[in-house]
C-alpha angles and dihedrals in degrees: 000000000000096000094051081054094048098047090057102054116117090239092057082075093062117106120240094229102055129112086236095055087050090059092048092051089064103029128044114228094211092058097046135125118240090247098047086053095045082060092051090052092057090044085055096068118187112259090027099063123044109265084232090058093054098042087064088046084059107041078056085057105049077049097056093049095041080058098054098037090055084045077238110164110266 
């Protein structure tokens, strides 16, 4: 079952080759900073990262404002 969900996962579509996967081999998005993230996202540019791959770095990054903003732990 895991690997269904894995597979799945918008960041299964990333090429290994990328700038971006070679980021994520050393950060982990989950743990970022908005404004690390923020620098991700630029290098992320549309049209050299899948569409689906930035829509899940930005919804890390509405998540990591909404924390902030609710003074929430993060």
């Amino acid at each position: 079952m895991a690997n269904t969900i894995l597979a799945r996962h918008p960041l299964a579509t990333l090429s290994s080759d990328s700038d971006l996967a070679l980021v994520l081999e050393l950060e982990d998005p989950v743990l970022m900073s908005p404004e690390r993230l923020e620098e991700v996202l630029r290098l992320s540019a549309p049209g050299e990262v899948e569409p689906e791959v930035r829509a899940y770095l930005w919804g890390l990054y509405d998540q990591r404002r909404v924390a902030i903003y609710t003074g929430a732990p993060h």
